[in-house]
C-alpha angles and dihedrals in degrees: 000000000000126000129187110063096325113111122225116249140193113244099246143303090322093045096061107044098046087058094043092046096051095047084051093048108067148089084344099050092040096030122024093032096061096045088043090060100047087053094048098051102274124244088038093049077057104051091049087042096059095041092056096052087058099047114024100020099048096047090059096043086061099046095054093042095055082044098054087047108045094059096039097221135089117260113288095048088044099059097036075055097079100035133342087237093066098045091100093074084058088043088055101036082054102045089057106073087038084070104035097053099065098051086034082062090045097060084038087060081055096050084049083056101054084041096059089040093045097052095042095061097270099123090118086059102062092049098049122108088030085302092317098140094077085066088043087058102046095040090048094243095135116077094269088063108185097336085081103056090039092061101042089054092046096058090043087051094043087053098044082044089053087060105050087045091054098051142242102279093039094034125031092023101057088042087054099046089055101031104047104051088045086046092055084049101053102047080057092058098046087049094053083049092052103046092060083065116115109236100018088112094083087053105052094044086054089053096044102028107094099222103195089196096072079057112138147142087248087062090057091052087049103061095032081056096039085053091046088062106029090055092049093242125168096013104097100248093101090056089047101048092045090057084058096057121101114231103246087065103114100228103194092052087041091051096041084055099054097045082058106047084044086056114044089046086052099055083038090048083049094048090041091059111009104068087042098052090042087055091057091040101259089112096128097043096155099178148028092309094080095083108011094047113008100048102054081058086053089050099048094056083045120099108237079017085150095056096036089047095060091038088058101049096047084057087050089042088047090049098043095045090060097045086055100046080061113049080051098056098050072058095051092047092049099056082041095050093038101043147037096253114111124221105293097038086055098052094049090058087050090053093053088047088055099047098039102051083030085064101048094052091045086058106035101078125104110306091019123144077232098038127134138141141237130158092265094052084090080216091295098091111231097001088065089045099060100037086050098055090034106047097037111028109022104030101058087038086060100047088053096049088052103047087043093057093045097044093043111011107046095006132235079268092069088060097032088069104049092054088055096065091067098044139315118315097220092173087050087133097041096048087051093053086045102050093033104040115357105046100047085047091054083043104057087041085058088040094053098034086052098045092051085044096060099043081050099255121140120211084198 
């Protein structure tokens, strides 16, 4: 990878949406969707869901993106770029991954745990107490007490840390290059498992039967705010990403392609774990239960449990590492972009970003040497804190401030432009109604939706 002054690059298309793609699949695609779905009445959160990727989600991956490209800088050097007066949307869209990827590593530690315990033989374990033991670990109930989440979050966070140090082309393009295509795979396999099941046939028609019944405007936020997080939006990385992208990249055809490969992991990751929870009765697991205490239930009942557990959480460990690697790298290129620190000096602040605050989460919950509480701890001390602030309050802030200050400020044209370089721009009118009227409108619904959630008001 190239320093001093020179800016790193992908390689090429592939390159980049692998990468893009990868930091987009991850603990949201193979976490949150499924748990989502089960919420909003399965196979109709998934409709919405899909037409929206398509709509909303890939219009914005391709305005960040062009963005990011066009000016050739991660977020905080590409808006101060225009005028000093707009460099806090950079500041924000920049703060917010700093924030995500220690407590991201966190829950990845978690997802190492169940890994280890999985693939030793401890299957039974997991599944005890109604799937209890996942908040005996993290509240360092077990005899281990905090020293075993720590350190499950410590070697997450070392291998997400060995990847930003070793750069993009040497380091998330070559994961992604191996990762991404055995992940695919592997989500194939689990669901043909999973389809010589008996039973399974009452859960896959509630995850692909559309019941108009379970119809709602919460289902719309749902999946507006499902795609918000699933795509990567409004965290930076897309900006990022689209300043490492060499010029004769076709965008259109780069961000069509990652909307679709989002999206297709995310309904396979739903077909892969929906129908199968529902069948065991875990069909409306609206929280972080579903996989780290529902599914090792569902394993357990399961014949050749024990081969398809550990199969499972090493596709969860492969998705949220490069999620990670990539929130972390937005946070290598901002202290890069926005200091005078190179490549390596940049990542090692990153990494004590990520230790430091990744500490404090891991022993903040009930019973932690760090523990308190506060309405927006969502009962898990300083995770709760910043998921709360960040999905709920910063990210959609962000998003409208971006899509404001391309649709009004510099213009659609700005961007228009730029993805024409690379090949003809055939959805040139819908992309304008999306960034300039649509998408800030979805924006500000999942803004104010979040903001009365969290202080515990209902719209309906």
């Amino acid at each position: 990878m190239a320093e001093n002054g020179e800016r790193a690059s992908f390689s090429g298309k592939i390159g980049f949406v692998l990468a893009t793609s990868a930091s987009a699949v991850g603990l949201g695609n193979l976490w949150r969707f499924p748990y989502e779905t089960s919420h909003y009445g399965g196979g109709i959160f998934v409709l919405i869901y899909v037409v929206l990727a398509f709509t909303f989600g890939i219009s914005l991956i391709l305005m960040e993106t062009s963005f990011g490209r066009r000016t050739g800088k991660s977020c905080v050097a590409a808006f101060s770029g225009f005028a000093k007066k707009y460099r806090f949307i950079g500041y924000l869209a920049a703060i917010i991954p700093m924030l995500i990827v220690p407590y991201y590593c966190v829950i990845g530690g978690w997802v190492l745990k169940w890994f280890f315990e999985s693939v030793t033989g401890n299957l039974g374990t997991l599944a005890e107490d109604g799937g209890g033991y996942w908040w005996d670990i993290v509240t360092g109930s077990t005899d281990s007490g905090f020293f075993g989440p720590s350190l499950w979050f410590l070697i997450f966070a070392a291998l997400c840390i060995v990847c930003i140090i070793i750069g993009v082309d040497k380091g998330i393009e070559k994961l992604s290059k191996i990762l991404m295509p055995l992940l695919l795979v592997m989500i194939v396999g689990i669901m043909v498992y999973e389809l010589t099941l008996p039973g399974i046939a009452d859960g896959i028609s509630f995850y692909l039967n559309p019941n108009l019944d379970a119809l709602g405007p919460d289902t719309f936020l749902g999946a507006v705010g499902q795609i918000f997080w699933s795509l990567s939006i409004a965290m930076g990385i897309l900006i990022t990403y689209g300043s490492y992208t060499k010029k004769d990249v076709d965008l259109t055809e780069s961000a069509v392609m990652v909307g679709v490969i989002d999206t297709v992991v995310a309904v396979m990751a739903g077909m892969m774990i929906v129908p199968v929870a529902f069948m065991f009765g875990f069909g409306d697991s609206n929280g972080m239960g579903l996989m780290f205490e529902a599914l090792p239930q569902v394993f357990m009942s399961m014949p050749a449990g024990n081969v398809v557990a550990p199969l499972f959480y090493l596709l969860v460990i492969f998705a949220a590492l490069t999620s990670a690697v990539s929130l972390a790298e937005t946070c290598a290129s901002v202290f890069n972009d926005g200091t005078r620190l190179d490549r390596k000096r940049s990542s090692g602040v990153t990494a004590v970003l990520i230790l430091v605050v990744g500490l404090f989460c891991a022993l903040s919950f009930d019973n932690g040497p760090l523990s308190f509480s506060i309405p927006l701890d969502q009962g898990v001390g300083l995770l709760g804190v910043l998921d709360s602030v960040t999905n709920s309050i910063m990210m959609p802030i962000a998003a409208i401030l971006t899509c404001l200050f391309v649709g009004y400020v510099v213009k659609t044209t700005y961007l228009e432009e730029e993805i024409e370089l690379s090949g003809e721009f055939k959805f040139k009118p819908v992309f304008r109604v999306m960034v300039k009227y649509l998408a800030p409108v979805f924006l500000t619904m999942i803004l104010v939706f979040g903001i009365l959630d969290l202080v515990g008001v209902s719209l309906w």
